[in-house]
KEKE-3310 file (N, C-alpha, C; in steps of 0.2 Angstrom, whole numbers, plus 5000, padded with zeros to 4 digits):
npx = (5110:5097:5097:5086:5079:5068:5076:5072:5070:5065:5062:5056:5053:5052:5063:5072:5071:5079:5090:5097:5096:5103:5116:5121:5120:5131:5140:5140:5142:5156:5163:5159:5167:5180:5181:5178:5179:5167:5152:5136:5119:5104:5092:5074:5059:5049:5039:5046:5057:5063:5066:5076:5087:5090:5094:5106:5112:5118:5128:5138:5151:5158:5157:5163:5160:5164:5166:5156:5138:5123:5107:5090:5077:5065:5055:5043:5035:5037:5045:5064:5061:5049:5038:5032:5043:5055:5068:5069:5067:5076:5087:5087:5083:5098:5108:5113:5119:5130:5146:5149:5154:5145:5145:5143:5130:5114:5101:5084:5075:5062:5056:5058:5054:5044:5045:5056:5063:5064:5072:5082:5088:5089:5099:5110:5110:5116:5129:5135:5133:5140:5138:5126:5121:5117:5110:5110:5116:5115:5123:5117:5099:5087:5069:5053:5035:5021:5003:4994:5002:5013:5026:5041:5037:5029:5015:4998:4992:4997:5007:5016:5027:5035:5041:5048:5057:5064:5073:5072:5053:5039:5025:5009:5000:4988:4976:4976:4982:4995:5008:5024:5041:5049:5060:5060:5055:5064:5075:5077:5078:5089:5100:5113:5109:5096:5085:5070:5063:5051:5039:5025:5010:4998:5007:5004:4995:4997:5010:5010:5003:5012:5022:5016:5010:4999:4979:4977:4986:4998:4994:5001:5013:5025:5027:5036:5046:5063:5078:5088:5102:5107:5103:5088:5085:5069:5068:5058:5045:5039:5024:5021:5024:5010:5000:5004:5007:4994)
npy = (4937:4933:4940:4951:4949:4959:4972:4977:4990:4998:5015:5028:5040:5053:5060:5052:5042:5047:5051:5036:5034:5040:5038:5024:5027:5036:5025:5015:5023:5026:5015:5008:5018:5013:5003:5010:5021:5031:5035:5031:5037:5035:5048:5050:5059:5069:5071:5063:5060:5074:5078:5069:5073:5084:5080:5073:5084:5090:5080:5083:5083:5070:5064:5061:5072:5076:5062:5060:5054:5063:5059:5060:5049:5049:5063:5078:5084:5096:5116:5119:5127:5127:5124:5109:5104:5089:5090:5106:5103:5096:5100:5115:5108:5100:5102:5114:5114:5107:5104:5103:5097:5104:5094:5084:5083:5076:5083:5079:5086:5093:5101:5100:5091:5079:5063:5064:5069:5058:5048:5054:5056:5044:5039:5046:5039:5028:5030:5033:5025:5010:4994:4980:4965:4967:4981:4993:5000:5006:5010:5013:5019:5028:5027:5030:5028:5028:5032:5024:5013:5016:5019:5027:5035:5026:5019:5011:5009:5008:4997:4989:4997:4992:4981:4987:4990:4999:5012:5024:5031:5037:5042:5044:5052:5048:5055:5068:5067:5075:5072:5063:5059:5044:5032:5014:4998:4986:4992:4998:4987:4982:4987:4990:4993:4996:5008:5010:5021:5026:5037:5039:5040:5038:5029:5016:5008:5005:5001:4989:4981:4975:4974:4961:4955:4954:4957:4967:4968:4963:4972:4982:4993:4995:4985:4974:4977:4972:4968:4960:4957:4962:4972:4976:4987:4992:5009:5013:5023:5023:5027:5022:5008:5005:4997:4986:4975:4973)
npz = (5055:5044:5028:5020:5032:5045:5055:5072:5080:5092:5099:5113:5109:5096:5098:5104:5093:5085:5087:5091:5079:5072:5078:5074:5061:5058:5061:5053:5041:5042:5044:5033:5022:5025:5016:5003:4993:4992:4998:4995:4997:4998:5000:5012:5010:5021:5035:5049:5044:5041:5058:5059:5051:5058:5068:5064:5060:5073:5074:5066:5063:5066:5053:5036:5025:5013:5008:5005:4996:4991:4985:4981:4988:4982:4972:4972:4958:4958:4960:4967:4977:4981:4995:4994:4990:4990:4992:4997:5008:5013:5009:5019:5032:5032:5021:5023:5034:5035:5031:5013:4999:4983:4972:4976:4981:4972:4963:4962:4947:4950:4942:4930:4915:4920:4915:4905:4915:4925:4916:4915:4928:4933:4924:4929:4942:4939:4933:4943:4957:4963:4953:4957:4955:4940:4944:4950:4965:4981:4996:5006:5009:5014:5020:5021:5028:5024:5031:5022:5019:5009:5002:4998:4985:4982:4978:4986:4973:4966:4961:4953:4950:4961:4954:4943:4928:4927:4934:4941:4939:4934:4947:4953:4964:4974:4978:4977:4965:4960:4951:4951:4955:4959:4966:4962:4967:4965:4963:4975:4983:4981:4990:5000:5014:5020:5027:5038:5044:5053:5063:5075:5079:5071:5060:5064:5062:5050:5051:5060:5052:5042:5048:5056:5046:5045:5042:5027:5023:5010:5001:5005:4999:5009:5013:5005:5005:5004:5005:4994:4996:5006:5021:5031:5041:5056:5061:5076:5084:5101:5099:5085:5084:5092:5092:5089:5101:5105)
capx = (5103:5095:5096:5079:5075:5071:5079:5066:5073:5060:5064:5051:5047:5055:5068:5078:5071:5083:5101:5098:5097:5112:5122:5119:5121:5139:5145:5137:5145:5165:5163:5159:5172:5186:5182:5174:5181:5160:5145:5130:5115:5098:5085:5068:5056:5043:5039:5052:5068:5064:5069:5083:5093:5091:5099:5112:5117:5124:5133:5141:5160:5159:5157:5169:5155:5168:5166:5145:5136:5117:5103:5082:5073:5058:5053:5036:5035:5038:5052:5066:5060:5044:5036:5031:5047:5059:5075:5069:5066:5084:5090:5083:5086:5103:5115:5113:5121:5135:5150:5149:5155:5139:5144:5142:5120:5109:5094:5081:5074:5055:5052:5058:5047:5042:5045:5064:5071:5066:5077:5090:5089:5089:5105:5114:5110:5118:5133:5138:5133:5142:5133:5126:5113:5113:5107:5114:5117:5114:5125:5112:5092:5080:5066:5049:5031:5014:4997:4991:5008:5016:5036:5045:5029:5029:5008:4996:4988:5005:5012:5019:5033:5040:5044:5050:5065:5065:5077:5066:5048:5032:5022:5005:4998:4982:4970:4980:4987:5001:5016:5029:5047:5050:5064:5058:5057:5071:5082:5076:5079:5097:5104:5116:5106:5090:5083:5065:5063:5044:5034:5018:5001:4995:5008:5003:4990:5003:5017:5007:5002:5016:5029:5012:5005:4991:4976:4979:4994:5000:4992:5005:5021:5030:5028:5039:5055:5067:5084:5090:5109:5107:5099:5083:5082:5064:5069:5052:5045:5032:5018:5021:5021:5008:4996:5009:5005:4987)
capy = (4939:4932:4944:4951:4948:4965:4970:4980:4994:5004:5020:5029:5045:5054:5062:5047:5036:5053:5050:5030:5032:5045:5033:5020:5032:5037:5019:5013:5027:5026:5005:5007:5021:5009:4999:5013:5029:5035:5029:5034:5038:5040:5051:5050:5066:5069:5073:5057:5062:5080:5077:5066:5077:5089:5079:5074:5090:5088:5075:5082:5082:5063:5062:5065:5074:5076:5057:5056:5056:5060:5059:5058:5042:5052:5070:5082:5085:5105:5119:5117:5133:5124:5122:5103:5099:5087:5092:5111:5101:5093:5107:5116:5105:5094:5104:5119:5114:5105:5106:5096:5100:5104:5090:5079:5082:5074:5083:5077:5093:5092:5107:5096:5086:5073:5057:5066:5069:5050:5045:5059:5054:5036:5039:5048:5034:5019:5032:5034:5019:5002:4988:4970:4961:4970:4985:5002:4998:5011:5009:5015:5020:5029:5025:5033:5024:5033:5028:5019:5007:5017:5020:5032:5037:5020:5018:5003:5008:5007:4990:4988:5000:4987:4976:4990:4987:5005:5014:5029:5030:5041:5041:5050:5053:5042:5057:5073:5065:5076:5068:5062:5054:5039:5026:5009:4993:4983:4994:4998:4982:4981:4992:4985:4995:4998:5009:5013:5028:5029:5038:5041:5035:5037:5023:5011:5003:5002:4996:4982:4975:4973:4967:4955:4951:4955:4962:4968:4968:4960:4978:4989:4994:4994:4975:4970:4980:4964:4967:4956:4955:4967:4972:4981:4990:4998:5012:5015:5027:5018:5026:5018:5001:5004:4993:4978:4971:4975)
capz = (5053:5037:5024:5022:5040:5048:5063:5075:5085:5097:5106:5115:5104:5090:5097:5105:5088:5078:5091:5090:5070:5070:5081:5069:5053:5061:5062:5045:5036:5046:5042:5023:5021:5026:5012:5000:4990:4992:5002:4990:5003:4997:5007:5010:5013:5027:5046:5054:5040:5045:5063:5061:5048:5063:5074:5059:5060:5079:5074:5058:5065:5066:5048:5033:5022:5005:5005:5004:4992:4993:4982:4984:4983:4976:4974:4970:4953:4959:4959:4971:4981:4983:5001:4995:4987:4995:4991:5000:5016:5015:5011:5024:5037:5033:5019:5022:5039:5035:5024:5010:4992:4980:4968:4982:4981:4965:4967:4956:4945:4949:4940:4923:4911:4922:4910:4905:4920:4927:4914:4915:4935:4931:4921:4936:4947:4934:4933:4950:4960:4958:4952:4956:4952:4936:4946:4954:4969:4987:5001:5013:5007:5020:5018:5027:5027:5024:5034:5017:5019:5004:5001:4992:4980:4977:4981:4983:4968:4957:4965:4947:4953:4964:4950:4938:4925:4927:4941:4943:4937:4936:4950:4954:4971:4973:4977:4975:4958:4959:4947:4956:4951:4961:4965:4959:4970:4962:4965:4984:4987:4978:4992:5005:5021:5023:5037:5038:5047:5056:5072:5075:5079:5064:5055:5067:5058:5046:5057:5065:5044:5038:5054:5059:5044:5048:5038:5019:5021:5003:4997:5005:4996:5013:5016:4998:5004:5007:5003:4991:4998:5012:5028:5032:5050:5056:5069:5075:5090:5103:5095:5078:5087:5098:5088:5088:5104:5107)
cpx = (5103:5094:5086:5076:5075:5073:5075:5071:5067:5062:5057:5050:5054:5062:5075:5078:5080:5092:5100:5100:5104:5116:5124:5121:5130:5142:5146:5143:5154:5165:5165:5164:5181:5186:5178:5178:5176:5159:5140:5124:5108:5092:5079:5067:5051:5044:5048:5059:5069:5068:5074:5087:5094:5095:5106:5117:5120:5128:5137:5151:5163:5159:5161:5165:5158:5166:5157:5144:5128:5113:5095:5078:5066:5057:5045:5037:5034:5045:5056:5063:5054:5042:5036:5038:5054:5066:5076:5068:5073:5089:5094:5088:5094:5109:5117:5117:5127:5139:5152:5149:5148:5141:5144:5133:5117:5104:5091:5076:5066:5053:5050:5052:5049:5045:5052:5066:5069:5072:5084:5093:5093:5098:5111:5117:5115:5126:5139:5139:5139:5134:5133:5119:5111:5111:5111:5113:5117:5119:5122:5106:5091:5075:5060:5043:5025:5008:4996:4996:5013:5025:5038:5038:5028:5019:5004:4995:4991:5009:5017:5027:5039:5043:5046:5056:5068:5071:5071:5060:5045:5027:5014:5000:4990:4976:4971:4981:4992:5006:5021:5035:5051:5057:5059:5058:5061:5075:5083:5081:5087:5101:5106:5111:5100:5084:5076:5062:5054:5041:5029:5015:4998:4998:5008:5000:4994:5007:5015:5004:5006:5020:5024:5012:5000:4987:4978:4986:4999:4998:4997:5014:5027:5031:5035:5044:5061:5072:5086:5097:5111:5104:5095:5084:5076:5067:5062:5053:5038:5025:5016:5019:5018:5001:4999:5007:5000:4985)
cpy = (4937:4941:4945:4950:4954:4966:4974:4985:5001:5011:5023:5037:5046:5056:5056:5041:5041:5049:5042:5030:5036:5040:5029:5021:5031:5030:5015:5017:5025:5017:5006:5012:5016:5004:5004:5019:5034:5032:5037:5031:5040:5043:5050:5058:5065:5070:5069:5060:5066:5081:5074:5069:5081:5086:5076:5078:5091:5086:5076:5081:5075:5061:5066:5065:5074:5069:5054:5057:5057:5060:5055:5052:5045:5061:5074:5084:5095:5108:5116:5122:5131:5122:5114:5099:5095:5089:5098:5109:5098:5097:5111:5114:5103:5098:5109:5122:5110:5108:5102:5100:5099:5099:5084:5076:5081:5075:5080:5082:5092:5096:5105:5092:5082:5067:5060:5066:5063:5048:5048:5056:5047:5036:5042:5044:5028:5023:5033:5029:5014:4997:4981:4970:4964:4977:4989:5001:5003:5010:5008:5021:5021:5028:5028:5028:5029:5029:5023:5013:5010:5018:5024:5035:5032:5019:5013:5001:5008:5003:4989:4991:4997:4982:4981:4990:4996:5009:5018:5029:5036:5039:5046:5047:5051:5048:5064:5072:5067:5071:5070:5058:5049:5033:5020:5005:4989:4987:5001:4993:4978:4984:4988:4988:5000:5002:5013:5015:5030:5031:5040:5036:5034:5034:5018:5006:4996:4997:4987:4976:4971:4968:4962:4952:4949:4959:4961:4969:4967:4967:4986:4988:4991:4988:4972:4973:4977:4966:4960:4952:4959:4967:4975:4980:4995:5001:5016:5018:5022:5020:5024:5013:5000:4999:4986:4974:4971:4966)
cpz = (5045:5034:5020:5026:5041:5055:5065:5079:5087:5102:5107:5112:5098:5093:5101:5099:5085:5082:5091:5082:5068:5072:5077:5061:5053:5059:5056:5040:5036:5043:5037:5021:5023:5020:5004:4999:4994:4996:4998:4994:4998:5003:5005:5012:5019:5033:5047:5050:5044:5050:5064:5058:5052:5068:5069:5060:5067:5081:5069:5058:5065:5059:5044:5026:5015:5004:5005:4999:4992:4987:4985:4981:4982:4978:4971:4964:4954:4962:4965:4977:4984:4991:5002:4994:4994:4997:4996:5007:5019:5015:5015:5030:5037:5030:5021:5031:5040:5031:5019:5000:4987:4974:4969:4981:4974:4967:4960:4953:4943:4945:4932:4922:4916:4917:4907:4911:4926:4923:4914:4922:4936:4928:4926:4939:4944:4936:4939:4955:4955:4956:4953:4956:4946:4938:4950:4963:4976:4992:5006:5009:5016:5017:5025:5026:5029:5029:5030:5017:5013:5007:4998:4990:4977:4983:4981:4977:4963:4960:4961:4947:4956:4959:4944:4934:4925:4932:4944:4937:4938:4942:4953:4960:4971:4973:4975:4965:4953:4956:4952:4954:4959:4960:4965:4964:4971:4964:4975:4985:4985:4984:4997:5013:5018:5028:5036:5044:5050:5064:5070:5076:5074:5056:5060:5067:5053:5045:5055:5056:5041:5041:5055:5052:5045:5041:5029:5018:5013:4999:4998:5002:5000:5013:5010:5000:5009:5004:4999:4994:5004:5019:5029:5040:5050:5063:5070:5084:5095:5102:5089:5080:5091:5097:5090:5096:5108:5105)
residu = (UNK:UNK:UNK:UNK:UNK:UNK:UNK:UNK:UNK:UNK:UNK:UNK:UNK:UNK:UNK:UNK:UNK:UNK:UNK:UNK:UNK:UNK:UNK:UNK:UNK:UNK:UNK:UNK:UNK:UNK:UNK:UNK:UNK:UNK:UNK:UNK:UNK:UNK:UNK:UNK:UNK:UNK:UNK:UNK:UNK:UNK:UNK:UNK:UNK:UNK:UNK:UNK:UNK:UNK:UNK:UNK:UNK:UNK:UNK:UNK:UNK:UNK:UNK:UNK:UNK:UNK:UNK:UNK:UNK:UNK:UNK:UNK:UNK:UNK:UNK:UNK:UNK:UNK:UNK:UNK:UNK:UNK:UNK:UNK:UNK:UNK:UNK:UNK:UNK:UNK:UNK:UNK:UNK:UNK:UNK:UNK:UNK:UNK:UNK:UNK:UNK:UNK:UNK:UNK:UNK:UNK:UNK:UNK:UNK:UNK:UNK:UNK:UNK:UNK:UNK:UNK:UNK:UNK:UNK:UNK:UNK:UNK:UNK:UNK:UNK:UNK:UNK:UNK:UNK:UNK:UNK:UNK:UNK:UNK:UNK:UNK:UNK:UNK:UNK:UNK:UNK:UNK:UNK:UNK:UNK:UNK:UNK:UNK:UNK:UNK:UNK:UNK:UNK:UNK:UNK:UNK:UNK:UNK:UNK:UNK:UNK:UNK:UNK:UNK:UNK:UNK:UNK:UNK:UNK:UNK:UNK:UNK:UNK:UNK:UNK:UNK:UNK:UNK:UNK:UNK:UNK:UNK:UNK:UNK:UNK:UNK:UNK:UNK:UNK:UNK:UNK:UNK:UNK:UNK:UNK:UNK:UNK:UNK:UNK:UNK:UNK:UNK:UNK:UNK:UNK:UNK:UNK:UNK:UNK:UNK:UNK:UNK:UNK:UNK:UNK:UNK:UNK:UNK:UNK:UNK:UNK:UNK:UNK:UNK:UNK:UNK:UNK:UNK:UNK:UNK:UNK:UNK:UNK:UNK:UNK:UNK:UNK:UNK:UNK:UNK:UNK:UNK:UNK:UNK:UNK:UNK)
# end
C-alpha cells in the first residue's frame, strides 16, 4: 500500500469497530517493540476513543505497559478534574485500569496559560519522540473525526493549523470558542500509523466527503491527514459509512 493510501476497515457497530481496533493496536504495538526501547502513542478524546479504551482494558495483559508512552493530541483549555477535559476521560476509562508507571503519561495541563503550555507541550514532544523529516515523530496517532470534518481541534475555520511550523498550537472551538491546545497537521502527518477512529450516523456525511471526495470536501481537516512516511487506517462502524454507497 501506497503511503498515504487509506486502508478502510468496516465492522458493523462500535463495539466490534473497539475488538477489531484492540486487535490491531496489540499487534502494532508487540511489532514496534521488537525494534523499539518505546512506542509513543497519541490519544484522541470523544464518544468512539471512550469505547475502545474500554475494550483496551480487556486486553491489557497482552501489552507491556512500562514500555508506552501516551500523550493527547489536543485537550480543553480546562482542569484535569473537569468533565470536558480529555485527559479526565483517559483517565477514567484507559489508566486508571492498567498498570502503567505515571511518568509514562504526558498530560497536557489545560488549566495552564494556554499560549505557555503549547510551547511547554510542544517542548515535551521534540524531547521524547525521535525525529525525521525534521519533526517529532509518533509511532501510532488516534485520531477521531467531528460532523464538521474536524480533527484534533484542528477546525475548518483554522485550516492554517495543518500547515503549522508549530507542534502544538492554540485553537478555538468555532461556536463555543472555547481555547483549545492542539497537535498541528505536519506533525499528524509525520507519524508512522494512523488510525482514525469513527461511528455513527452523524459522521457519515463526513465519512462519505472525504473517502468520496465528494462535496466540500477541500474544507474539512479530516481530508489533509496523508501520512507522509506512514499508514493511515479508518476503523469505521456501518453507520458512519452508510452514506458511502448511497
Amino acid at each position: 500500500m501506497e503511503s498515504g493510501t487509506p486502508n478502510i476497515k468496516i465492522s458493523k457497530d462500535i463495539e466490534a469497530l473497539s475488538e477489531n481496533f484492540c486487535v490491531e493496536l496489540i499487534n502494532e504495538i508487540n511489532s514496534l517493540l521488537l525494534k523499539n526501547s518505546k512506542v509513543n502513542i497519541a490519544l484522541s478524546g470523544g464518544n468512539t476513543p471512550k469505547a475502545i479504551f474500554q475494550k483496551v482494558v480487556s486486553f491489557k495483559e497482552k501489552i507491556n505497559w512500562e514500555k508506552v508512552n501516551f500523550f493527547l493530541g489536543d485537550e480543553r483549555c480546562v482542569p484535569p478534574e473537569d468533565p470536558e477535559s480529555n485527559y479526565a476521560m483517559v483517565e477514567k476509562y484507559l489508566f486508571d485500569h492498567i498498570t502503567i508507571p505515571s511518568e509514562n503519561i504526558f498530560r497536557i495541563k489545560g488549566e495552564r496559560d494556554p499560549w505557555d503550555e503549547a510551547k511547554r507541550y510542544s517542548d515535551v514532544i521534540r524531547n521524547n519522540l525521535s525525529i525525521h523529516n525534521n519533526l517529532p515523530a509518533f509511532e501510532i496517532m488516534l485520531l477521531g473525526l467531528g460532523e464538521d470534518g474536524h480533527t484534533a481541534s484542528i477546525f475548518p475555520d483554522q485550516m492554517e493549523l495543518l500547515e503549522s511550523d508549530n507542534v502544538y498550537e492554540i485553537a478555538f472551538h468555532p461556536t463555543t470558542k472555547q481555547k483549545r491546545i492542539t497537535i498541528t497537521g505536519r506533525i499528524i502527518n509525520n507519524s508512522k500509523r494512523i488510525y482514525f477512529l469513527v461511528a455513527g450516523k452523524n459522521k457519515a456525511a463526513a465519512v462519505r466527503k472525504i473517502l468520496n471526495k465528494e462535496g466540500n470536501y477541500t474544507q474539512l481537516p479530516g481530508y489533509y491527514i496523508k501520512p507522509v512516511n506512514g499508514k493511515v487506517t479508518w476503523f469505521l462502524d456501518k453507520e458512519a459509512t452508510s452514506e458511502i454507497n448511497q
